[in-house]
C-alpha positions as CSV (number, residue, x, y, z in Angstrom):
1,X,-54.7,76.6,134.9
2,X,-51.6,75.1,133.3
3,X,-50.1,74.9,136.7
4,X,-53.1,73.0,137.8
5,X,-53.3,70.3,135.1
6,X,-49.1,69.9,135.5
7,X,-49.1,69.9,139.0
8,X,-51.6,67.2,139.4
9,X,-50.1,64.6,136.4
10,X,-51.1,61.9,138.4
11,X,-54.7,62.8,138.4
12,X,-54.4,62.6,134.5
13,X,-52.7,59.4,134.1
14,X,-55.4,57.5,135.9
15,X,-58.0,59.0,134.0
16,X,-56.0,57.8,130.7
17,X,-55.8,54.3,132.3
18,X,-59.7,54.1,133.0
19,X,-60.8,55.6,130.3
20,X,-58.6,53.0,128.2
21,X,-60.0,50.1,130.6
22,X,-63.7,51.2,130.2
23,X,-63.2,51.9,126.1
24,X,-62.2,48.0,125.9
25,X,-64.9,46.9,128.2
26,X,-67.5,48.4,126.5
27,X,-66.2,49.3,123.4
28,X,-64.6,45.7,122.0
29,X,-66.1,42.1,121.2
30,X,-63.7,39.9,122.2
31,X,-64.2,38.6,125.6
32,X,-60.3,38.4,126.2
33,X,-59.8,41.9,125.3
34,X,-62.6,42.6,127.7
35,X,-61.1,41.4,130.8
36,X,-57.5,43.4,130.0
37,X,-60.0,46.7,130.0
38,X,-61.5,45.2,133.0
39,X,-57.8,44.7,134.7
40,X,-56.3,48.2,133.4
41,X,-59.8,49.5,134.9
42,X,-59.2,48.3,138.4
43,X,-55.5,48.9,137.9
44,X,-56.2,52.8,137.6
45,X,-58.4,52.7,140.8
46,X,-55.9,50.8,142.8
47,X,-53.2,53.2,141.6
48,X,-55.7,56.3,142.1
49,X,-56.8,55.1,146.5
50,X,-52.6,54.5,146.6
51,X,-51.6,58.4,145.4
52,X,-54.5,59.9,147.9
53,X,-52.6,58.2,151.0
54,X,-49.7,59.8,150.4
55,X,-48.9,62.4,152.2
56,X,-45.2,65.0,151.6
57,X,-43.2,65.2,154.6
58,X,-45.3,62.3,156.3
59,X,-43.8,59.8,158.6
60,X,-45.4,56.5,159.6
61,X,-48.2,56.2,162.1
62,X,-45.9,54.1,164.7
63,X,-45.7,56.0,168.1
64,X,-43.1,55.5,170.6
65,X,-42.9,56.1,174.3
66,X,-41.2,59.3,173.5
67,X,-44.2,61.1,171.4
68,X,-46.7,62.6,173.5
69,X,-47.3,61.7,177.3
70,X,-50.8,61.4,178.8
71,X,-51.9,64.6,178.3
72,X,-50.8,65.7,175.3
73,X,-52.1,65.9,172.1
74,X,-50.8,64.4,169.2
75,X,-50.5,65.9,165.3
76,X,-51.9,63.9,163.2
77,X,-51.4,66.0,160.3
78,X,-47.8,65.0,160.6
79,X,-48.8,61.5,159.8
80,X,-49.6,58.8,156.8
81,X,-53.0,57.6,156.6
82,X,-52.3,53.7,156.1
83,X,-56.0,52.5,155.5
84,X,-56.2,53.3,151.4
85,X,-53.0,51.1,151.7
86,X,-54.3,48.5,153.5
87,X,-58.0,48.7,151.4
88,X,-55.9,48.8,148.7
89,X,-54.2,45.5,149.5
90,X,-57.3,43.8,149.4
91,X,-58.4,45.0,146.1
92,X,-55.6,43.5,144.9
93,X,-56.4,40.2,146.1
94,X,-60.0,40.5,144.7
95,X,-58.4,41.8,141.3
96,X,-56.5,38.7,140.8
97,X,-59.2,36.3,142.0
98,X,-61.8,38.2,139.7
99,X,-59.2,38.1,136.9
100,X,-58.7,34.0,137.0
101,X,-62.3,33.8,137.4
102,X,-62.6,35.7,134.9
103,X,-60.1,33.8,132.2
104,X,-61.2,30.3,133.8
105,X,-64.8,31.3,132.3
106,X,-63.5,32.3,129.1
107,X,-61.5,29.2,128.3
108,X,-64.8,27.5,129.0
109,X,-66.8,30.0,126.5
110,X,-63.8,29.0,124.0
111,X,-64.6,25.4,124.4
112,X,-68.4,25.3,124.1
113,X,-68.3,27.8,121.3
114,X,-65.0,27.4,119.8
115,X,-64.8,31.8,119.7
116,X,-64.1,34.1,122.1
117,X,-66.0,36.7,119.7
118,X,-69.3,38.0,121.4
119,X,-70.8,38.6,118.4
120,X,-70.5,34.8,117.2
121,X,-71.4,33.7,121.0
122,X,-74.5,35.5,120.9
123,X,-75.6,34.0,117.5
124,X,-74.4,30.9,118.9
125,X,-76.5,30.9,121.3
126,X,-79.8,32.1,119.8
């Protein structure tokens, strides 16, 4: 068992990391401290689709004239998946862009309401 939870410390540490990034999206009132859970959160995902593409003694998926010929099959096993990579590449983008949006909406909360504090928002408001 103790092999198990060593040997896959990886696992663990992204767990921490969304479990930190959920705790301050649901857990605190300001709206600030709400989108850093919200970045840790996608952080840890990104992080988590990145280790599950890697392979040990992997090469790249390029193949040359001198692997395989027209009849033979080639070993894929021996190979890196690049997709998560590549998927991954694309969260990233639509991390940052949701993370401006995200701070571009709270400056504007802060200006109408003069608090980034959802509890005073909300009373605000009503």
């Amino acid at each position: 068992m103790v092999d198990f939870i060593v040997g896959k410390y990886n696992y663990w540490i992204y767990i921490v990391l969304m479990m930190i990034g959920f705790y301050a999206m649901i857990g605190k009132k300001n709206l600030i401290k709400k989108i850093i859970g919200m970045n840790i959160f996608q952080t840890a995902i990104i992080l988590f689709y990145v280790s599950i593409g890697c392979k040990k003694g992997a090469t790249l998926p390029i193949l040359g004239h001198a692997h395989g010929h027209a009849g033979q099959a080639i070993q894929t096993s021996a190979y890196i998946n690049p997709l998560p990579h590549v998927l991954m590449l694309t969260a990233i983008v639509v991390m940052v862009a949701t993370l401006g949006v995200a701070l571009a909406i709270g400056i504007m909360i802060y200006l109408k309401y003069n608090t980034l504090e959802e509890d005073e928002i909300l009373k605000a408001v009503k």
